[in-house]
N, C-alpha and C positions, 0 to 999 in steps of 0.2 A: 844773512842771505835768505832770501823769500824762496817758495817752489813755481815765484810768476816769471810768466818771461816777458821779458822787456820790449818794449813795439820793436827796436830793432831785429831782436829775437823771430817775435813775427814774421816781420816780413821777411826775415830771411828764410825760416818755416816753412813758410807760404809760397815761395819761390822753390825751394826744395818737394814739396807736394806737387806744384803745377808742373816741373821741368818732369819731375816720376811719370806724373797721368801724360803728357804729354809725349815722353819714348815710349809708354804701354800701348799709347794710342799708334803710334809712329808704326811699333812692330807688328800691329795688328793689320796696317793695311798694307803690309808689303805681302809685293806678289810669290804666291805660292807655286812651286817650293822655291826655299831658299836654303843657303847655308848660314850654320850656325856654330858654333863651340861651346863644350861643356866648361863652367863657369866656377868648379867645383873639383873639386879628388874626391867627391861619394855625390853620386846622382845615382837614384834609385829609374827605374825602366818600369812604368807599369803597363798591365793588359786595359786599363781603362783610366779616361781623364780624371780622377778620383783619386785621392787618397786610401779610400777604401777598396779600391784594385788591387789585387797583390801584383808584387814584385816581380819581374820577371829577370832582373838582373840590375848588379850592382856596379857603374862605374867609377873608376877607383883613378882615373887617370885625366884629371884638369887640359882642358885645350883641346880634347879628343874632338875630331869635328863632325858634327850631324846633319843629315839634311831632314826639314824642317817641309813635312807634308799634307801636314793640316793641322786647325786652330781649335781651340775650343776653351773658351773664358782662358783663364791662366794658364792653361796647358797645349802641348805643343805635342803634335805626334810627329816622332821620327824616325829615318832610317839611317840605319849606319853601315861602315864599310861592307859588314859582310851580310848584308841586306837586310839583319833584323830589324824591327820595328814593333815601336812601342809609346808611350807619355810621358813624357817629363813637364814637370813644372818652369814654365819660362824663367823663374826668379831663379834658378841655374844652367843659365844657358848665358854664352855671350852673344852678341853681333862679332866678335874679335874672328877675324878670318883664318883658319890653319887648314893644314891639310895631313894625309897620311902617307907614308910611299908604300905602292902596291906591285906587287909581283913577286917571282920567285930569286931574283939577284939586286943585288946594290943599284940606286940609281946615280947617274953622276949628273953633280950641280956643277955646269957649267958657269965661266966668265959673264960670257954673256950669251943672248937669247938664241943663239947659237949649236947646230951639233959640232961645229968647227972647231969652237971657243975651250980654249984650257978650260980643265978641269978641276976644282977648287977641291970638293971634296966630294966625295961616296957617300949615299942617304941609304941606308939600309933596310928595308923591308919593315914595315910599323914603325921607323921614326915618324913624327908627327913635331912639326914647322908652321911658322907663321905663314900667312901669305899677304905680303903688302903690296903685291902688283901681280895682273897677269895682264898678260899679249901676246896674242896670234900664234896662241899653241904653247907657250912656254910663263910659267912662273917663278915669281922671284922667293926662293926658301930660303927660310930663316929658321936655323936651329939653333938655340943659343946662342945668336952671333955669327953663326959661321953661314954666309950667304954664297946661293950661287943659284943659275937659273934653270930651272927642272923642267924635262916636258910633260907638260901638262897630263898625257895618257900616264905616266910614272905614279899618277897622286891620283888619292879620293880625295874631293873638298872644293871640288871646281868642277863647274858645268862645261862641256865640249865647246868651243869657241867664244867664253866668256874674256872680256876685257876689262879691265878695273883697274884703278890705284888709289888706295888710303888716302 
């Protein structure tokens, strides 16, 4: 066995480089701001786009969701639930949509998009959920599985009257 790789090697290579520069490209011209997710269980928070910024805090919790307020080469400044803002490196961030639930008591994830609709289960104050849908005021949460539809003021991770599905 050689250390060459083989043309199909190549091109598959080559295809894996283009598809990279191609979403690098993709997240650069999406409109600002937007939402995002930490991609990681340790994402460092810096005071500037830089490596050479210190620290200003360490996230420790994969999925946590950011919003994403301006660019700069590989870095991304963000804010989070409780307004802070700082850099992160984009190569730990996802596009994966989640959200947080905010306020002082449980939020209940409804049946459906509903305050009518049974009540599946109670999201508790910083659980943090997928979001593969919203509509008109209400989001579809996913915590491990367990689904139900939350309204939307209940969560950080969504814009006021945003619509979407995965």
């Amino acid at each position: 066995m050689t250390g060459r790789i083989s043309g199909l090697g190549r091109i598959l290579l080559g295809g894996v480089i283009a598809m990279t520069v191609a979403q690098a490209a993709h997240a650069q011209e999406r409109k600002l701001p937007y939402w995002a997710s930490l991609a990681s269980g340790d994402v460092l928070m810096r005071t500037g786009p830089e490596r050479t910024f210190p620290a200003i805090w360490r996230y420790r919790r994969r999925d946590l969701p950011v919003q994403v307020i301006q660019i700069y080469g590989d870095w991304r400044k963000v804010k989070e639930v409780d307004g802070t803002e700082g850099w992160m490196l984009s190569t730990l961030m996802s596009a994966k949509r989640t959200a947080i639930v905010v306020g002082q008591f449980p939020a209940a994830m409804h049946a459906s998009p509903e305050e009518s609709a049974a009540v599946n289960w109670q999201a508790e104050p910083g659980v943090v959920g997928k979001l593969p849908q919203c509509e008109a005021g209400w989001c579809l949460f996913d915590v491990g599985g367990k689904k139900g539809w939350i309204r939307s003021d209940r969560i950080w991770g969504t814009s006021p009257g945003e619509s979407y599905e995965e």
